[in-house]
C-alpha positions as CSV (number, residue, x, y, z in Angstrom):
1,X,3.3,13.8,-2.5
2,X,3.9,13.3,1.1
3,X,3.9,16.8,1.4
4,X,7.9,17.0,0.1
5,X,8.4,19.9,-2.0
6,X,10.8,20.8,-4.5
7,X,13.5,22.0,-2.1
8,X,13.1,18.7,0.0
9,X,13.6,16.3,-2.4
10,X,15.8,17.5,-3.7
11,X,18.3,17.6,-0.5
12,X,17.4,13.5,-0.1
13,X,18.6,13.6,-3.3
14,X,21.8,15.5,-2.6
15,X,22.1,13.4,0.6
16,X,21.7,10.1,-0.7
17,X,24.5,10.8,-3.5
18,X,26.7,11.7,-1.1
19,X,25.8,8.5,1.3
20,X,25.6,5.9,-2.1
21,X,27.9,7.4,-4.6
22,X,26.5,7.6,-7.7
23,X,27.8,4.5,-9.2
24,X,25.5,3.1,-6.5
25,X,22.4,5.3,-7.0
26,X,20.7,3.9,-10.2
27,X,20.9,0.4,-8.6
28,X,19.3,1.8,-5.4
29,X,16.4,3.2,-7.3
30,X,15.6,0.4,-9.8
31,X,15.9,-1.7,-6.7
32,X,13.3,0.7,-5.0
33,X,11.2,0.8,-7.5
34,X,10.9,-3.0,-8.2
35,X,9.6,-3.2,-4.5
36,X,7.3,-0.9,-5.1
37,X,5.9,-2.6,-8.1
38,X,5.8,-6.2,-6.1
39,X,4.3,-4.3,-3.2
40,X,1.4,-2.9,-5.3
41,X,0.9,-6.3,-7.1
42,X,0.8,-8.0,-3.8
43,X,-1.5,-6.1,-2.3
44,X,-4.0,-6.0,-5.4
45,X,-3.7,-10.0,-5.6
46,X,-4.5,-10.1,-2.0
47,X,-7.6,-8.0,-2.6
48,X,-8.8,-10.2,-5.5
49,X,-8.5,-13.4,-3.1
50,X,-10.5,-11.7,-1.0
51,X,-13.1,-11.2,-3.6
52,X,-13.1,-14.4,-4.6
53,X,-12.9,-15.9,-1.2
54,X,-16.4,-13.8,0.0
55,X,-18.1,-14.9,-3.5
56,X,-17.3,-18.6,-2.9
57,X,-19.0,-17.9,1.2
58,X,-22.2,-16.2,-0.4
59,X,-22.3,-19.4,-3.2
60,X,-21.7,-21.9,-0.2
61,X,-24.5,-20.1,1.9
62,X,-26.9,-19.8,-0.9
63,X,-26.0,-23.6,-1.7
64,X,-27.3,-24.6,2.1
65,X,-30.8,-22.8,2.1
């Protein structure tokens, strides 16, 4: 994983409770993590226009011979 070990992670961890509080820190990560989900999803819907996109150019081409 991003080549963090143990040790690493866990002093961002120490670090960011110290910076965020903890009252702070559960927000922070559920926040994170929603990004990360609409990140992913955005990406894959791009990918799946893309598909569709090159299928509807092959049709179109096909249609013209």
């Amino acid at each position: 994983m991003f080549g963090l070990g143990m040790q690493e992670l866990l002093i961002i961890l120490a670090i960011a409770l110290v910076v965020f509080g903890p009252s702070k820190l559960p927000q922070i990560g559920s926040g994170l993590g929603k990004a990360i989900r609409d990140f992913k999803k955005g990406v894959s819907s791009d990918d799946s226009e893309d598909s569709v996109k090159e299928a509807k150019d092959e049709n179109s081409k096909d249609f013209h011979r």
